[in-house]
C-alpha positions as CSV (number, residue, x, y, z in Angstrom):
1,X,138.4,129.1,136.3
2,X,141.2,126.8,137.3
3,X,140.3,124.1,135.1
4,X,141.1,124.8,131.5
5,X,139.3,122.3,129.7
6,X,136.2,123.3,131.4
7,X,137.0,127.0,131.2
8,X,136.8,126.8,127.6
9,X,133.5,124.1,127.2
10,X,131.4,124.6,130.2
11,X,129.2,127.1,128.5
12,X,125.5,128.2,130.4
13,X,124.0,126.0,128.7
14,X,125.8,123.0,129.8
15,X,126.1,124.1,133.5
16,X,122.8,124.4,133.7
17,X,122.4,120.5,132.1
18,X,124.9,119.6,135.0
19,X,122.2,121.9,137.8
20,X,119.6,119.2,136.4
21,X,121.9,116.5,136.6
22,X,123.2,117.1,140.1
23,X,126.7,117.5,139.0
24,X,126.9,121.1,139.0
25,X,128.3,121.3,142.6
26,X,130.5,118.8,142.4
27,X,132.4,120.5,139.2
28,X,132.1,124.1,141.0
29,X,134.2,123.0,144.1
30,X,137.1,122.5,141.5
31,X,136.5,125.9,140.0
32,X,137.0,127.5,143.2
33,X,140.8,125.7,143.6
34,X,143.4,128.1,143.3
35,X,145.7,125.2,141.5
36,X,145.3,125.7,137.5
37,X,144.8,122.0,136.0
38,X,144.1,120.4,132.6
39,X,146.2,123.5,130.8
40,X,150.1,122.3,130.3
41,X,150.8,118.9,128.9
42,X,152.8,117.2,131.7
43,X,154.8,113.7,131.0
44,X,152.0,111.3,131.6
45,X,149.9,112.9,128.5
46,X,153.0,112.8,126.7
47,X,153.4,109.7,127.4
48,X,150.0,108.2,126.3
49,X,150.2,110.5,123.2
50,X,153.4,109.2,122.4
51,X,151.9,105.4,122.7
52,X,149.3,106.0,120.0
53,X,148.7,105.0,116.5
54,X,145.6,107.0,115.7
55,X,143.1,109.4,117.0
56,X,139.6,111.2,115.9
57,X,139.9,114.9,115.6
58,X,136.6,117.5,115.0
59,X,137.3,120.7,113.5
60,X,134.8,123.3,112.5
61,X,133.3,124.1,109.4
62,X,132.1,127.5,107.6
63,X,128.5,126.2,108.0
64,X,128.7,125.2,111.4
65,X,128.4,122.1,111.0
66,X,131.4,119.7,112.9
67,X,133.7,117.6,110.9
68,X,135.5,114.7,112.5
69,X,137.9,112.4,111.3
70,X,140.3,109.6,111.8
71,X,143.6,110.3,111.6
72,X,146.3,107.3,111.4
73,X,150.0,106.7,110.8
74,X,152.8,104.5,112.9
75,X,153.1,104.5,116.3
76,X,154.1,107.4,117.7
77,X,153.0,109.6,114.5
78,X,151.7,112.7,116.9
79,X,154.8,114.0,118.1
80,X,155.7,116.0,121.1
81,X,157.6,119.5,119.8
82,X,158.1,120.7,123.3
83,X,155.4,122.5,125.9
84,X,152.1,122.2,124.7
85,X,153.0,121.6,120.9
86,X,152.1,119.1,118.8
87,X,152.6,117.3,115.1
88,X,151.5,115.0,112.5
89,X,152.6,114.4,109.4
90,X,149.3,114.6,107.0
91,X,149.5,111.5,105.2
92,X,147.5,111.3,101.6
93,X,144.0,110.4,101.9
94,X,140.6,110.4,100.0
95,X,141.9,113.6,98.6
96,X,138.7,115.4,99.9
97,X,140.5,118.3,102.2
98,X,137.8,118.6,104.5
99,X,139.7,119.1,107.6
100,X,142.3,121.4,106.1
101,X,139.6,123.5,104.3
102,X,138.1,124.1,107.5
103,X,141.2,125.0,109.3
104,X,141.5,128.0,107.2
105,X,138.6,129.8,108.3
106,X,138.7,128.2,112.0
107,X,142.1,126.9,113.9
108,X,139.9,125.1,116.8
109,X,139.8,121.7,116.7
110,X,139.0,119.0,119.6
111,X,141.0,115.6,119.5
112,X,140.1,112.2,121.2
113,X,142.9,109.3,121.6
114,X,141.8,106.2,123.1
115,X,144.4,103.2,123.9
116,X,142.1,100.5,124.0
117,X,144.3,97.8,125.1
118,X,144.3,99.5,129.1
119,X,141.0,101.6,128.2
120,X,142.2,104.9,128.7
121,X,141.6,108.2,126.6
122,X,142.6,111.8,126.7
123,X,140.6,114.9,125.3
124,X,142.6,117.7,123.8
125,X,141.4,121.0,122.7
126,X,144.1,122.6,120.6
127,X,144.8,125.5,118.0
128,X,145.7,124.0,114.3
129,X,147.6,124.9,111.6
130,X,148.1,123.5,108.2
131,X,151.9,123.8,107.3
132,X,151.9,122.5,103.3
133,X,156.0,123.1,103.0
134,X,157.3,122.0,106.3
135,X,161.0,122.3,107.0
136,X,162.9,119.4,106.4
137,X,164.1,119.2,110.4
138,X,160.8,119.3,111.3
139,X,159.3,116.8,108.4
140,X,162.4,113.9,109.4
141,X,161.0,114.2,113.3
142,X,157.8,113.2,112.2
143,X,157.9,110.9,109.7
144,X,159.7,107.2,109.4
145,X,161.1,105.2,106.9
146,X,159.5,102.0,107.8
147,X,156.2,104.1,106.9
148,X,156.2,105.0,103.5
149,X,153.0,106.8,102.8
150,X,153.1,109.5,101.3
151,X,152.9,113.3,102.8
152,X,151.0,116.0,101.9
153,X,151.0,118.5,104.7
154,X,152.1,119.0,108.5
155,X,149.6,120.0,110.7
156,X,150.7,121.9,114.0
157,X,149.1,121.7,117.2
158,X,148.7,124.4,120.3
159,X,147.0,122.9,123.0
160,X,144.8,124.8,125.2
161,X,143.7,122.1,127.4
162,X,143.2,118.5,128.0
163,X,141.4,116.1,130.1
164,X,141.7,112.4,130.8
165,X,138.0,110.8,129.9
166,X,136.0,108.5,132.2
167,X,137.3,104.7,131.5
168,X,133.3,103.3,131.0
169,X,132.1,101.9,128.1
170,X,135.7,101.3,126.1
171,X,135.7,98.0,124.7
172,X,138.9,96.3,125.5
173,X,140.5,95.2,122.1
174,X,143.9,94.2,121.2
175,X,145.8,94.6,117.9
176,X,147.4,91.9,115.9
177,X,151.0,92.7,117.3
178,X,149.5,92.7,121.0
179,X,148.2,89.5,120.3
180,X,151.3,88.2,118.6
181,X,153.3,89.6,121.2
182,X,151.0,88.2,124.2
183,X,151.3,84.5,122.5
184,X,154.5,84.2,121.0
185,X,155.8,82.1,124.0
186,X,153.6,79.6,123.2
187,X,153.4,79.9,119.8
188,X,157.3,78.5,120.0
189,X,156.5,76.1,122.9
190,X,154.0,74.5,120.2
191,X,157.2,74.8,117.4
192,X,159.5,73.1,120.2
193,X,156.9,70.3,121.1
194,X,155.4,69.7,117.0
195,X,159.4,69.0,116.3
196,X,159.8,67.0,119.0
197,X,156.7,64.8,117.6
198,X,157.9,64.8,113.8
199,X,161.5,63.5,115.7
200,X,159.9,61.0,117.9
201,X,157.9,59.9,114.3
202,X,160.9,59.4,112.4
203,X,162.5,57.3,114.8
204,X,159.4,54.7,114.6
């Protein structure tokens, strides 16, 4: 199947959802390119991933049950190694391991980063790995001093596909430093004019 992402998760099950749905058609035209997409980071998804300050990522657990969890650091804190590999520095947490226990009995894990500021997101599916003594090359590329909390582990990514996610229903929002950013012409416009007033005051 040319397309990766849906190599791996369009199962039976779901293609027959998307028969019922009317979509199956549409989605087996793109099987039947002879172009292989969604499998090799390329510089856009680089890019985006490079432009992020946090993501949600779902690993599996021994009792089959999905585990998903936020993870957060500066921007920037997943870090390209090169083709389709990943990093993060594990930052201490609530100390309750979930993700990494489950990464020792299954390296799958599905990621979601969303930039809500131009509503965009990208899917990965990747291949994990728990690395509790990185190197010290490898440990400076992914951490900063300006970030100071402490690390516990690196966790390595292989990804085995992405896809960039429909734009719907992401709620435009805008962090303190967009904002602060976005107003600080005026924000000294209003310094320039209020010190003009007190002047203007002190000469009466």
């Amino acid at each position: 199947m040319p397309n990766r992402y849906h190599e791996l998760l369009f199962t039976d099950a779901v293609k027959a959802i998307q028969a019922e749905a009317g979509s199956r058609a549409m989605y087996a035209r793109q099987e039947r390119s002879d172009t292989v997409r969604n499998a090799d980071l390329g510089p856009d998804e680089i890019g985006f991933i490079a432009a992020q300050d946090s993501f949600y990522m779902a690993s599996v657990s021994r009792s089959g049950w999905p585990y998903v969890q936020h993870r957060g650091g500066p921007r920037g804190f997943l870090v390209s190694l090169g083709g389709n590999a990943l990093a993060f520095a594990d930052f201490s947490g609530n100390h309750q391991y979930i993700t990494t226990g489950n990464l020792g009995d299954d390296q799958r894990v599905a990621i979601i980063l969303t930039d809500y500021t131009i509503q965009r997101r990208i899917k990965l599916l990747a291949l994990a790995e728990a690395v509790a003594e990185p190197d010290a090359e490898l440990l400076a590329r992914l951490t900063t001093p300006q970030y100071s909390a402490p690390v516990e582990r690196v966790i390595k990514l292989e990804v085995e596909a992405f896809e960039w996610n429909c734009p719907k229903h992401i709620t435009q929002r805008y962090s303190l430093a967009d904002v602060q950013r976005a107003t600080a012409g005026l924000q000294n416009r209003i310094a320039e004019l209020e010190a003009a007033l007190a002047a203007a005051n002190g000469k009466g």
